[in-house]
C-alpha positions in Angstrom: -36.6 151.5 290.6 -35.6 151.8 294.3 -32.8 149.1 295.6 -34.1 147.6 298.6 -32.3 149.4 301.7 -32.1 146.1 304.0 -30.3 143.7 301.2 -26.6 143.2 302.0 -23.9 143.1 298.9 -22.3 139.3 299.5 -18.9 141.3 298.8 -19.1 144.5 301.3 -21.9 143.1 303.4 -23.3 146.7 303.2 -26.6 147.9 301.9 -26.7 150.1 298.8 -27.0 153.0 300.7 -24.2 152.1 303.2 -22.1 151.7 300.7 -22.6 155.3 299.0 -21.7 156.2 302.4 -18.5 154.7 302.8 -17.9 155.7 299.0 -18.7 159.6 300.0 -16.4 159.2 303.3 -13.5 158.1 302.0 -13.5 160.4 298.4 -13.8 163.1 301.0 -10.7 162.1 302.8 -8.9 161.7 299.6 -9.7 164.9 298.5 -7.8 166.3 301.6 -5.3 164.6 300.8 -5.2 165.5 297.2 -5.3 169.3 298.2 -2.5 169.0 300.3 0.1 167.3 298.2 -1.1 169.8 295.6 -0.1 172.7 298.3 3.3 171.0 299.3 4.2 170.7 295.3 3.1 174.3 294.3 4.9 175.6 298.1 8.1 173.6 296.4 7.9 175.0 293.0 7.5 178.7 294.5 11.2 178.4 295.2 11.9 178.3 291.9 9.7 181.0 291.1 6.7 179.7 289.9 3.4 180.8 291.7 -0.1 181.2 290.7 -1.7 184.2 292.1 -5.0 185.5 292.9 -6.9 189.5 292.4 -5.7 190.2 295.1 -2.1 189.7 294.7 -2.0 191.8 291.7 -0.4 195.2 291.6 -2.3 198.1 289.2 -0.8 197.5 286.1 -0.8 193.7 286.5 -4.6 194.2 287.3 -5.3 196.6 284.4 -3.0 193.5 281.9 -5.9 191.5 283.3 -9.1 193.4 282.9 -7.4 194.2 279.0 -6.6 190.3 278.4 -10.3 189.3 279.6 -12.4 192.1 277.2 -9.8 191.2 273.9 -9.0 187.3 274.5 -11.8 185.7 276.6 -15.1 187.7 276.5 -15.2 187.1 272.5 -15.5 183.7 273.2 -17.4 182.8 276.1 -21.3 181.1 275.3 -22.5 182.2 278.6 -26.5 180.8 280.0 -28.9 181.6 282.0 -31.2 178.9 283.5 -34.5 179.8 284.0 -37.9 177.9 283.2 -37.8 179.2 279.9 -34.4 178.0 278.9 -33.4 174.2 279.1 -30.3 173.2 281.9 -27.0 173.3 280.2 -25.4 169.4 279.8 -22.3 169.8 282.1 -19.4 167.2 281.0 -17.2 165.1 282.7 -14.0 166.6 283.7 -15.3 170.4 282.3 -14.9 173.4 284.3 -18.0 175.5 284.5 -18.6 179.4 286.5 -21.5 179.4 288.3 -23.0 182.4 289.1 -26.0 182.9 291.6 -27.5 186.7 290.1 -30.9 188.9 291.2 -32.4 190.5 288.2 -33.9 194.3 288.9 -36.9 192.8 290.0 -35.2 190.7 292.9 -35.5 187.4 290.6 -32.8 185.1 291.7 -31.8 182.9 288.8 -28.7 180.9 287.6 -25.3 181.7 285.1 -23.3 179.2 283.6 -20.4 179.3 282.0 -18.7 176.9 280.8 -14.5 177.7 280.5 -12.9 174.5 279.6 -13.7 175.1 276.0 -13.2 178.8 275.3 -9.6 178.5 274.7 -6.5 176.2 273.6 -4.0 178.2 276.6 -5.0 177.6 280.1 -3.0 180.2 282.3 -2.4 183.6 281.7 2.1 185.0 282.6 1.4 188.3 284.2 5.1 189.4 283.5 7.4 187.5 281.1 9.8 185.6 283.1 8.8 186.0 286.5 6.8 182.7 286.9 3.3 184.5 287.8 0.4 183.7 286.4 -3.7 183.1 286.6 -6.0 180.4 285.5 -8.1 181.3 283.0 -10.9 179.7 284.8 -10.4 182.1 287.5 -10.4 185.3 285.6 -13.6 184.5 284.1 -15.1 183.5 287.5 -14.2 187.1 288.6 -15.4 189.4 285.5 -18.6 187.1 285.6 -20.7 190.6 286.3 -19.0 191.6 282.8 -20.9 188.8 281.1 -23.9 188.8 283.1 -24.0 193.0 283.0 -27.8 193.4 284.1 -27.5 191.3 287.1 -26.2 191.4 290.0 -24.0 189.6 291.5 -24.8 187.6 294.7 -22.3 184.6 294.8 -20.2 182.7 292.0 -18.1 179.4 292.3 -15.8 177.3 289.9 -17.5 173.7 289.3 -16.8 170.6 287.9 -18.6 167.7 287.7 -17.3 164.1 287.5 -19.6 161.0 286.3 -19.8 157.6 286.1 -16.6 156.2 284.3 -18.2 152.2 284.6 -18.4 151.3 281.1 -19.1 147.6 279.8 -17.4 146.4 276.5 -19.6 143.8 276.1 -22.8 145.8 275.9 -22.4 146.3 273.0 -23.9 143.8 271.1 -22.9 145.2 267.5 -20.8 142.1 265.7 -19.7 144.5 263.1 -17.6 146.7 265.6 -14.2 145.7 266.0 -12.4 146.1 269.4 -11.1 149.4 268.6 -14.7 151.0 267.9 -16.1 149.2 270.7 -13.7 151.0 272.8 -14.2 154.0 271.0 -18.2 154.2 271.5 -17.9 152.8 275.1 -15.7 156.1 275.9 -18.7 158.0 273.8 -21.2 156.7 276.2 -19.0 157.3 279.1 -19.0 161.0 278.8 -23.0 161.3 279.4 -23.3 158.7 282.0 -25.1 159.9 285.2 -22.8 162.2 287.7 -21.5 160.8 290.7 -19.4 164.0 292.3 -19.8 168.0 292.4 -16.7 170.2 292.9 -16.7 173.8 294.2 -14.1 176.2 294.7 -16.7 178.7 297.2 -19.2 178.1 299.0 -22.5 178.3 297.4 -26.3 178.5 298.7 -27.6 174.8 299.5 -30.6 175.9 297.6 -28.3 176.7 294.4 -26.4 173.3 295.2 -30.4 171.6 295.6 -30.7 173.3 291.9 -27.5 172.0 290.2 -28.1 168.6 291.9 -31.4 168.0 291.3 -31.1 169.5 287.2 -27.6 166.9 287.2 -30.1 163.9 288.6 -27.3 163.7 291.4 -27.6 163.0 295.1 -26.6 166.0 297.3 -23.8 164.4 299.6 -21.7 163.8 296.4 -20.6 167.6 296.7 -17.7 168.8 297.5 -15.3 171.6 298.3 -11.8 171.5 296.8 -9.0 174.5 297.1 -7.2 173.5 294.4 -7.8 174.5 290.5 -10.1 172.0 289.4 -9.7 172.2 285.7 -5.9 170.6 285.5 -2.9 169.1 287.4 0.4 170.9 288.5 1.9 169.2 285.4 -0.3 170.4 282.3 0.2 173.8 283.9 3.6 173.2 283.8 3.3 171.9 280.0 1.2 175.1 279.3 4.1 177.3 280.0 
């Protein structure tokens, strides 16, 4: 059911859809703001040695330590997908970091790879060189050897994405007397996990007919995406923790 566009909340005095508006405006200029206290704290760590680094700051060896880490530790454990008519879309949870892929089959078939990275493994960054403070995400080397796991296709664009939903959950919904507190609490947090998504995260830029896809399989409006520079799967602190 449809909320009427012309009633006014007695709080905001906006309409529904004003007020996804406003919502959408200022998450985007928070999100700015998030990436660039992320970049100031990981330009002030760098002085102590600590950087992440990408492909293409990788010498040969460091690149071939890669490629070997990737077929032995991550490829084993990866439960890649492909999303076609034939094959339901994968359930994409809170807070989980997935690599899409946008790939052409032989017969110039465009269709959709997922995989999903938060889960493959308990260690989040790969040390290039003991000691020296270098290292990768684990979400990124995946996102680049994704023609590995998707071998017969080919490649036309990939992104890292995460999806955040709904985190309004109401205690007093549920109407079990034989729950105490303490499983209430625990069911609620159960339920919040599959609530509806309210915001897309992407690393690169991806088709809008790829985001139409993802949006419309998530049931999520298609102004909730966004584009974020930083690693999307943890904070500056975990990676620290990690270490």
């Amino acid at each position: 059911m449809l909320l009427d566009e012309k009633i006014k909340d007695n709080k905001t005095g906006m309409t529904s859809a004003e007020q996804i508006d406003a919502i959408v405006k200022e998450t985007r200029r928070l999100g700015k703001l998030r990436d660039k206290v992320y970049e100031d704290i990981m330009n002030e760590v760098g002085k102590y040695g600590l950087r992440e680094v990408r492909f293409k700051d990788l010498n040969s060896e460091e690149a071939e330590y890669i490629e070997r880490y990737f077929d032995i530790e991550i490829m084993p454990v990866l439960s890649p997908m492909i999303v076609d008519k034939k094959q339901s879309f994968l359930f994409m949870a809170t807070g989980m970091v997935y690599a899409v892929v946008v790939m052409e089959s032989v017969r110039g078939k465009e269709k959709i790879g997922i995989i999903p990275c938060n889960s493959v493994m308990t260690q989040k960054i790969v040390m290039l060189t003991e000691g020296n403070g270098r290292y990768m995400s684990v979400e990124e080397i995946i996102l680049h050897f994704a023609d590995r796991v998707f071998g017969s296709y080919n490649i036309k664009a990939k992104s890292l994405v995460k999806i955040t939903r709904n985190a309004d959950i109401n205690v007093e919904t549920i109407n079990d007397e034989d729950l105490n507190y303490r499983d209430a609490m625990s069911e609620a947090v159960k339920r919040r996990k599959k609530l509806e998504p309210v915001r897309m995260e992407m690393t690169r830029e991806l088709d809008m007919k790829v985001v139409r896809a993802l949006c419309n399989n998530l049931g999520m409006d298609h102004s909730r995406v966004f584009a974020s520079e930083i690693p999307l799967n943890m904070s500056f602190v975990s990676k620290i923790r990690d270490m």
